[in-house]
BALUM-758826 format. One record per residue (C-alpha): residue number from 1; residue in one letter; chain; x, y, z. Coordinates in nm, 3 decimals, always signed. Example, Ala and Ser with C-alpha at 12.3 -4.5 7.8 and 13.67 -1.06 7.14 Angstrom:
BEGIN
+-----+-----+-------+---------+---------+---------+
!   n ! res ! chain !       u !       v !       w !
+-----+-----+-------+---------+---------+---------+
!   1 !   A !     A !  +1.230 !  -0.450 !  +0.780 !
!   2 !   S !     A !  +1.367 !  -0.106 !  +0.714 !
+-----+-----+-------+---------+---------+---------+
***
This chain:
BEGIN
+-----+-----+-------+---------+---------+---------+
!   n ! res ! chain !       u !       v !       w !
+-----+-----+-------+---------+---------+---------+
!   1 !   X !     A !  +4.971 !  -6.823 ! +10.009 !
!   2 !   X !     A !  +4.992 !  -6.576 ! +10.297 !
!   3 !   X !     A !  +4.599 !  -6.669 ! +10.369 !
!   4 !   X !     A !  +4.673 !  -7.000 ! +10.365 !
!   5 !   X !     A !  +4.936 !  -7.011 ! +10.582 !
!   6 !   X !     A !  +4.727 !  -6.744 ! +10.854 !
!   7 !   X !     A !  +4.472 !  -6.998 ! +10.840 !
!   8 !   X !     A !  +4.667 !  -7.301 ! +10.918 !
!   9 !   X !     A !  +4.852 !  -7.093 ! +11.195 !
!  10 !   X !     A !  +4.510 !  -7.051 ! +11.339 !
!  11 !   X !     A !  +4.378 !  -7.387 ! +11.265 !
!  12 !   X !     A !  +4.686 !  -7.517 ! +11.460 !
!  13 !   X !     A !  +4.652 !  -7.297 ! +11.780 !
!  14 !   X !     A !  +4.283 !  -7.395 ! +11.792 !
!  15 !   X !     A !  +4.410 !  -7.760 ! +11.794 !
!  16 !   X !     A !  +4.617 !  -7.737 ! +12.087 !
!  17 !   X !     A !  +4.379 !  -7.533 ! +12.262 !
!  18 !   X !     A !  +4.140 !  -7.779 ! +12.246 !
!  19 !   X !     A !  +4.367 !  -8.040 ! +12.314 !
!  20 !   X !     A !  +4.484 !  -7.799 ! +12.641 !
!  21 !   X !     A !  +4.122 !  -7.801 ! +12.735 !
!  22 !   X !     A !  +4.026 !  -8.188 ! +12.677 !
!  23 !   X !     A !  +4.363 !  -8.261 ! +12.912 !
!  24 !   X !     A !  +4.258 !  -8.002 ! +13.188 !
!  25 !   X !     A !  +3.874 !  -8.159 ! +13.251 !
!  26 !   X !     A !  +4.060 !  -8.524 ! +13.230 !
!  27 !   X !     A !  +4.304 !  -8.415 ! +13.532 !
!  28 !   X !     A !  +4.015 !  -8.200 ! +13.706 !
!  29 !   X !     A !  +3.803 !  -8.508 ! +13.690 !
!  30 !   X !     A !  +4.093 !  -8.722 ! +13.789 !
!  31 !   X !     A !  +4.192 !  -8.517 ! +14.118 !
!  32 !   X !     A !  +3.829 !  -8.434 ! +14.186 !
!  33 !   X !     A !  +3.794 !  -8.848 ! +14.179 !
!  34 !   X !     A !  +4.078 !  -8.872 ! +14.373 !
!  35 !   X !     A !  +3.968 !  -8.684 ! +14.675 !
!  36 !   X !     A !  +3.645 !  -8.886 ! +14.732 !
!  37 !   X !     A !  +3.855 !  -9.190 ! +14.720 !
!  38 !   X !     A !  +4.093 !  -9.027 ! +14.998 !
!  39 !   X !     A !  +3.771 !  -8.921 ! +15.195 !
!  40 !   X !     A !  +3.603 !  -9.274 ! +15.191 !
!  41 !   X !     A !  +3.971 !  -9.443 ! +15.376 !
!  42 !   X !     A !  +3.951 !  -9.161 ! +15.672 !
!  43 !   X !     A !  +3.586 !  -9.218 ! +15.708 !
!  44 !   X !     A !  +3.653 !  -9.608 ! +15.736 !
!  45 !   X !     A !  +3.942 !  -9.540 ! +15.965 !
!  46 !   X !     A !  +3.754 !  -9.331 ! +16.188 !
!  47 !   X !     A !  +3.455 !  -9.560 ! +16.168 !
!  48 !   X !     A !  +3.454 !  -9.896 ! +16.051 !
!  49 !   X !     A !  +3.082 ! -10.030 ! +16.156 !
!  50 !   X !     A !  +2.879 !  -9.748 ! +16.009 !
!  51 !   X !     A !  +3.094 !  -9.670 ! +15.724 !
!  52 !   X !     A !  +3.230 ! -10.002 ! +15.584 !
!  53 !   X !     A !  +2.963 ! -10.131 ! +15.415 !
!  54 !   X !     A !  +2.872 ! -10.272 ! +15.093 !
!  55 !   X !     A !  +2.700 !  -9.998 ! +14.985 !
!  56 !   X !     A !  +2.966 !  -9.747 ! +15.066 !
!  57 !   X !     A !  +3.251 !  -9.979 ! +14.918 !
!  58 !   X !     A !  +3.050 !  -9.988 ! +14.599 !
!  59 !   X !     A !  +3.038 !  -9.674 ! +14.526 !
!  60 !   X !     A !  +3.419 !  -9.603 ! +14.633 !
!  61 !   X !     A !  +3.479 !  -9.896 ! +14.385 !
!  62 !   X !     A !  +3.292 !  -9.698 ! +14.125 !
!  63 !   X !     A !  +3.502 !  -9.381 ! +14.180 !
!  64 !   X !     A !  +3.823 !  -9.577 ! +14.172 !
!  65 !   X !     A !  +3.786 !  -9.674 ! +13.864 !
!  66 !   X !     A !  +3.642 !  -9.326 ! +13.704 !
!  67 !   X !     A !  +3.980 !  -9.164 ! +13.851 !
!  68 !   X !     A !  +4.173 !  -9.432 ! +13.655 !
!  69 !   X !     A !  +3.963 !  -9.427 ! +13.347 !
!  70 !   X !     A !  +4.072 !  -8.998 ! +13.361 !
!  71 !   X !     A !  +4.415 !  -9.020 ! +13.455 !
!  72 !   X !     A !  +4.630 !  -9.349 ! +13.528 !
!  73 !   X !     A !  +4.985 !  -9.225 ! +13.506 !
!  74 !   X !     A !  +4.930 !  -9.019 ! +13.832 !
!  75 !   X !     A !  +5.151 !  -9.216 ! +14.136 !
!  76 !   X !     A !  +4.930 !  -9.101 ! +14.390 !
!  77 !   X !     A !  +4.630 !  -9.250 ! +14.243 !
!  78 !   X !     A !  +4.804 !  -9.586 ! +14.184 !
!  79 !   X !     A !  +4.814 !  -9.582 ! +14.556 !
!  80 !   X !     A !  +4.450 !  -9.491 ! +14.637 !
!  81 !   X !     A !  +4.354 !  -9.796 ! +14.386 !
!  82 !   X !     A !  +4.575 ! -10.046 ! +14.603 !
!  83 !   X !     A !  +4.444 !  -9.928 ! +14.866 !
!  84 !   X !     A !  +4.074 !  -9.939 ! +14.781 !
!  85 !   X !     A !  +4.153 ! -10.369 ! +14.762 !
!  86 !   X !     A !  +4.302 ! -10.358 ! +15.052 !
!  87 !   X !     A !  +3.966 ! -10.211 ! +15.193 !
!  88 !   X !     A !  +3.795 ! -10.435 ! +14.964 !
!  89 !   X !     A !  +3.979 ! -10.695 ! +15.128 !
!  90 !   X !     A !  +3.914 ! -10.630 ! +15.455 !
!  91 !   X !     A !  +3.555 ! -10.610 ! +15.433 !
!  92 !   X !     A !  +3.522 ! -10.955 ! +15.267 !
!  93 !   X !     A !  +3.747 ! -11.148 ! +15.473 !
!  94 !   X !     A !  +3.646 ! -10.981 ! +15.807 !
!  95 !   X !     A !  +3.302 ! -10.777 ! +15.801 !
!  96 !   X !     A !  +3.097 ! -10.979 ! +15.540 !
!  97 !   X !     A !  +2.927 ! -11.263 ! +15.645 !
!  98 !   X !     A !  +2.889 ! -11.494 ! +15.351 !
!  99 !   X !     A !  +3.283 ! -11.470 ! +15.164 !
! 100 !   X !     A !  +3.344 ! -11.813 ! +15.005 !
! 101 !   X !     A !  +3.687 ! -11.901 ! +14.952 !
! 102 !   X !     A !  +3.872 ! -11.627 ! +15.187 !
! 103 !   X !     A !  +4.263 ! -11.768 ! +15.152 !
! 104 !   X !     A !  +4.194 ! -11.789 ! +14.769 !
! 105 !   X !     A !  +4.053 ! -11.441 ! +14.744 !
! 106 !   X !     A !  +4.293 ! -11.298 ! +15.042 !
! 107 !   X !     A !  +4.587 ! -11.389 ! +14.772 !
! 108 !   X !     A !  +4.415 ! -11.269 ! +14.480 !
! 109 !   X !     A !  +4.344 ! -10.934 ! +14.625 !
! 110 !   X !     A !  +4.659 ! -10.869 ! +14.797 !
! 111 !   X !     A !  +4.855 ! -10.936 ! +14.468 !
! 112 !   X !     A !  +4.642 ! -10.705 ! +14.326 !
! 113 !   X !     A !  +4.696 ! -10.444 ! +14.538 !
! 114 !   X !     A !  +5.094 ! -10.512 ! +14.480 !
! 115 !   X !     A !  +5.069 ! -10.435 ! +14.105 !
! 116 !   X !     A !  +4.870 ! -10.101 ! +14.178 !
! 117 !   X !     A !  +5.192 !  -9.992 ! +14.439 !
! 118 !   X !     A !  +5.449 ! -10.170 ! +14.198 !
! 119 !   X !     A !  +5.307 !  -9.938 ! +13.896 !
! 120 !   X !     A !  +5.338 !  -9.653 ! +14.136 !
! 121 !   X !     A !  +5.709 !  -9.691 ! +14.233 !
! 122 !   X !     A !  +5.735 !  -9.714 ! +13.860 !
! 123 !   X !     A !  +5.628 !  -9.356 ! +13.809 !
! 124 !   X !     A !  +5.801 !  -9.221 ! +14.135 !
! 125 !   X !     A !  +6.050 !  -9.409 ! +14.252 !
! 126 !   X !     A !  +6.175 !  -9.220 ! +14.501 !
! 127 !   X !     A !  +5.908 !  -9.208 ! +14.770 !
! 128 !   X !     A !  +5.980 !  -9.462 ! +15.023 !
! 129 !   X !     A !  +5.591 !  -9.457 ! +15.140 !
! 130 !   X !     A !  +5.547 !  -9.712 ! +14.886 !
! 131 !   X !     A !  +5.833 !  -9.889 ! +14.915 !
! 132 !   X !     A !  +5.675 !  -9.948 ! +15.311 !
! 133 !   X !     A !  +5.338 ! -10.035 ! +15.153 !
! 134 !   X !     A !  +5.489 ! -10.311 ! +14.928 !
! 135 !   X !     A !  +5.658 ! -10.471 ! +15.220 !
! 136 !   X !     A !  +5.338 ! -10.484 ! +15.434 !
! 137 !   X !     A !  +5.166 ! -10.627 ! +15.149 !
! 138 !   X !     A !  +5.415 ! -10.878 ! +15.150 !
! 139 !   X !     A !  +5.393 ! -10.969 ! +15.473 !
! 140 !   X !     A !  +5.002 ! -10.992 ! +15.431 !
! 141 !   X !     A !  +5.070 ! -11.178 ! +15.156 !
! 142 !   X !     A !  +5.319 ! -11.457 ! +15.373 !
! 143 !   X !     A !  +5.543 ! -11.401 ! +15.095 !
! 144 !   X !     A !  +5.935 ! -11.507 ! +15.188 !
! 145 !   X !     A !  +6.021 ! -11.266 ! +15.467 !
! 146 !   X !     A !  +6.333 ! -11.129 ! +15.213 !
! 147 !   X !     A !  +6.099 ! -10.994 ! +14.975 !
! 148 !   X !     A !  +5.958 ! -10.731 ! +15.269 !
! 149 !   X !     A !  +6.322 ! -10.642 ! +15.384 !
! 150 !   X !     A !  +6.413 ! -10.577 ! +14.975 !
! 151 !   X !     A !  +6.114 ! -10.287 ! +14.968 !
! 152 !   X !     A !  +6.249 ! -10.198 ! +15.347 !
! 153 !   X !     A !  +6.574 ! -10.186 ! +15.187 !
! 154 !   X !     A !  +6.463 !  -9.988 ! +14.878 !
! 155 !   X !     A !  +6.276 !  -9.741 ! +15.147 !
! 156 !   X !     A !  +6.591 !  -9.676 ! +15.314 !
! 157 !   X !     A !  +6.755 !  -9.645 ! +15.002 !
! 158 !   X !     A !  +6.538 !  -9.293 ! +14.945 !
! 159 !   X !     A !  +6.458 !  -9.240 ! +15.270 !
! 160 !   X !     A !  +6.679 !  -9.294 ! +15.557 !
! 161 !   X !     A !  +6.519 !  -9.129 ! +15.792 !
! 162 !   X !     A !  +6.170 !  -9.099 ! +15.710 !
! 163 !   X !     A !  +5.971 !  -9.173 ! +16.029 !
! 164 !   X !     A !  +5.763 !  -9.405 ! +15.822 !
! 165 !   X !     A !  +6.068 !  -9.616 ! +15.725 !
! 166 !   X !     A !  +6.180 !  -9.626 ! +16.047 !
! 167 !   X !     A !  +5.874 !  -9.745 ! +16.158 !
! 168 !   X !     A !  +5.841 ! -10.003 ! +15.928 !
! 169 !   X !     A !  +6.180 ! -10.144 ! +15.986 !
! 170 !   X !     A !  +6.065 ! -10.175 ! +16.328 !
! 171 !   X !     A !  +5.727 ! -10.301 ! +16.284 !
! 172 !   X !     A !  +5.824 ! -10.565 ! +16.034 !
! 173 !   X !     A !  +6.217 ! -10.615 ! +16.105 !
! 174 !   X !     A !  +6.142 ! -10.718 ! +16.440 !
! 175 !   X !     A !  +5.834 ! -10.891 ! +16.323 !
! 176 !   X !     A !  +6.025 ! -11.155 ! +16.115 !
! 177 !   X !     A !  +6.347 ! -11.153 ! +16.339 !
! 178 !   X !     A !  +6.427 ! -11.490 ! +16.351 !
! 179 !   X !     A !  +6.444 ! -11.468 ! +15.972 !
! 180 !   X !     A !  +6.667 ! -11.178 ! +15.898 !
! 181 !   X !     A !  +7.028 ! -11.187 ! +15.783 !
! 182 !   X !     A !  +7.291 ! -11.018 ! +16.053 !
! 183 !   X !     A !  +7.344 ! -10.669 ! +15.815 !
! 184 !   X !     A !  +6.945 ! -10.674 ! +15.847 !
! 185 !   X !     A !  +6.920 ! -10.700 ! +16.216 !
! 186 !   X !     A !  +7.161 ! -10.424 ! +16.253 !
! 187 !   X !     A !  +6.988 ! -10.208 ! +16.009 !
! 188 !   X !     A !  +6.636 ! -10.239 ! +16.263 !
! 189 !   X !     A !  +6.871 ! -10.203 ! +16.567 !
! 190 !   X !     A !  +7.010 !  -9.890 ! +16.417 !
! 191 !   X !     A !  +6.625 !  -9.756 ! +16.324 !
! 192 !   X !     A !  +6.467 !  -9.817 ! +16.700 !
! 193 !   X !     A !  +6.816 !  -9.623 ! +16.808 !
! 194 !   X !     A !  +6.694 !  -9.348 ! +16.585 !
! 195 !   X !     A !  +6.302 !  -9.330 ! +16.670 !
! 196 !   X !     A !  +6.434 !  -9.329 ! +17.044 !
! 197 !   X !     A !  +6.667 !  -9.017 ! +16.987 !
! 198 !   X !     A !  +6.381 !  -8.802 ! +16.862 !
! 199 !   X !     A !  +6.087 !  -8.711 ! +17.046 !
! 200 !   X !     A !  +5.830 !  -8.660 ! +16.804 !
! 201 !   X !     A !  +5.836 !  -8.977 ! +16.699 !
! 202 !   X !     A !  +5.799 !  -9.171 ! +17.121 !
! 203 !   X !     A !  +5.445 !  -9.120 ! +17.075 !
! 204 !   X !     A !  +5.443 !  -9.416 ! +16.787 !
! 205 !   X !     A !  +5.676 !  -9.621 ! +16.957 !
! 206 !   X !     A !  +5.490 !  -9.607 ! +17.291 !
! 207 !   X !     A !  +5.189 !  -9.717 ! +17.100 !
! 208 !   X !     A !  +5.382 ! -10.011 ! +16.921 !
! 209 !   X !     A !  +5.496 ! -10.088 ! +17.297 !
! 210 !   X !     A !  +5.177 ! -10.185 ! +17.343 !
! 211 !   X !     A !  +5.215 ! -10.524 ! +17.098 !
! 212 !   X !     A !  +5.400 ! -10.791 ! +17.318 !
! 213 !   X !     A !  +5.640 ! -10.922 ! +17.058 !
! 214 !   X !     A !  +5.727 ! -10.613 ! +16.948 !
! 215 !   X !     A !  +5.812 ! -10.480 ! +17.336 !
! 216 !   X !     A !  +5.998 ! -10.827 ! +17.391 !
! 217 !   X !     A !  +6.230 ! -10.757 ! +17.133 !
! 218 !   X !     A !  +6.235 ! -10.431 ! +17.168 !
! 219 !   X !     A !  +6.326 ! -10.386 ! +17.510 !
! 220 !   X !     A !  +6.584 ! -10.656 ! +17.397 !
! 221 !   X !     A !  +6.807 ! -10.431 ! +17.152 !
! 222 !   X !     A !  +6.730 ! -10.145 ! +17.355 !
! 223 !   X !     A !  +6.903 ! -10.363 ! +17.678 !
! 224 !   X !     A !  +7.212 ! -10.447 ! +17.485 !
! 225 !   X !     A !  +7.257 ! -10.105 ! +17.341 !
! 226 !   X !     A !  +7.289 !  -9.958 ! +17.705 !
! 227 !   X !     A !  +6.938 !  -9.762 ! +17.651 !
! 228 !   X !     A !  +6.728 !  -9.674 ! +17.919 !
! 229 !   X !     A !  +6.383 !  -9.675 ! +17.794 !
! 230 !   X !     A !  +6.103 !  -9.613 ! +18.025 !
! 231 !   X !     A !  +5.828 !  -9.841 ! +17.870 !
! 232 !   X !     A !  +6.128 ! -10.138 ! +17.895 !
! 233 !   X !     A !  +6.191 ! -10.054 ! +18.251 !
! 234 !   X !     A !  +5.781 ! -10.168 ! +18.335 !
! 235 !   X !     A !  +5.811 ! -10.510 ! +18.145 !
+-----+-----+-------+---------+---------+---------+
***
């Protein structure tokens, strides 16, 4: 009985350790996957006529979908498979020359993308980058202008303060304006206050400054709150 029971023992630590060993090549794969997909979005940001193409794209496609096929419960990688459509997107609505049906497969796309960032707030629901990313893709999407300021909302729900939801609620609160409620208008008024008051975060707004609209209103709220901003003052 006492061999028996050694040999089970052993037969049940060699299980897990394989099991330990099968899970550590999936993740390994997974992350290793997970960085090419990062590297391909810089390179397209930094370059977007030599790097963007089909070829390129394919190949990122291809990777996309290994990192999912190894590991598809990892937030991060939700995110880096929404934003491969979006790229995907982009290229066939904008860079490729023969796209038939663009609104059609604009929608399609973009809703895609949404369920890749929806599954991701699923598994971390407390990082408000995502939150932000669904209520751009909303906008993209033309969606009602109250489905964008829920994810805002949900963003400022875990994150305040983040620059990048205090961005957002500038670049799309004042971008749909004319639509929001009064509590909503306050809320944007009360994030360009806060991206004024901190220095490390002008550099953004000057650059946002640069978008008509977005000064216009702006330098609107800024007027009535009594603030003296120097981009405002050369309107």
């Amino acid at each position: 009985m006492a061999q028996v029971r050694d040999k089970l023992c052993l037969l049940g630590v060699l299980l897990v350790s394989l099991w330990v060993a099968v899970v550590s090549v999936q993740y390994g794969l997974a992350n290793a996957n997970s960085y090419a997909v990062d590297a391909w979005h810089k390179r397209w940001q930094q370059n977007l006529s030599s790097q963007l193409t089909a070829n390129n794209l394919d190949v990122a496609e291809q990777v996309t979908h290994d990192m999912l096929a190894w590991q598809n419960t990892h937030p991060h990688y939700q995110v880096l498979a929404a934003k491969q459509v979006e790229w995907n997107n982009f290229f066939k609505l904008v860079l490729a020359s023969e796209t038939a049906n663009k609104s059609i497969l604009k929608k399609h796309n973009l809703l895609k993308a949404q369920k890749y960032y929806l599954r991701s707030v699923e598994l971390r629901p407390t990082w408000p980058n995502t939150y932000v990313d669904l209520a751009k893709n909303a906008l993209y999407r033309k969606a009602d202008s109250q489905e964008a300021m829920h994810y805002l909302g949900m963003a400022r729900k875990v994150g305040e303060n983040a620059p990048v939801t205090l961005f957002a609620y500038l670049e799309i609160g004042l971008s749909l304006w004319p639509e929001l409620t009064v509590a909503q208008r306050t809320q944007v008024a009360e994030a360009l206050l806060k991206v004024e008051q901190h220095d490390f975060m002008h550099r953004g707004l000057s650059q946002a400054m640069l978008k008509p609209q977005f000064k216009q209103r702006a330098c609107a709220l800024y007027l009535l709150a009594g603030v003296d901003y120097a981009a405002c003052a050369k309107a």
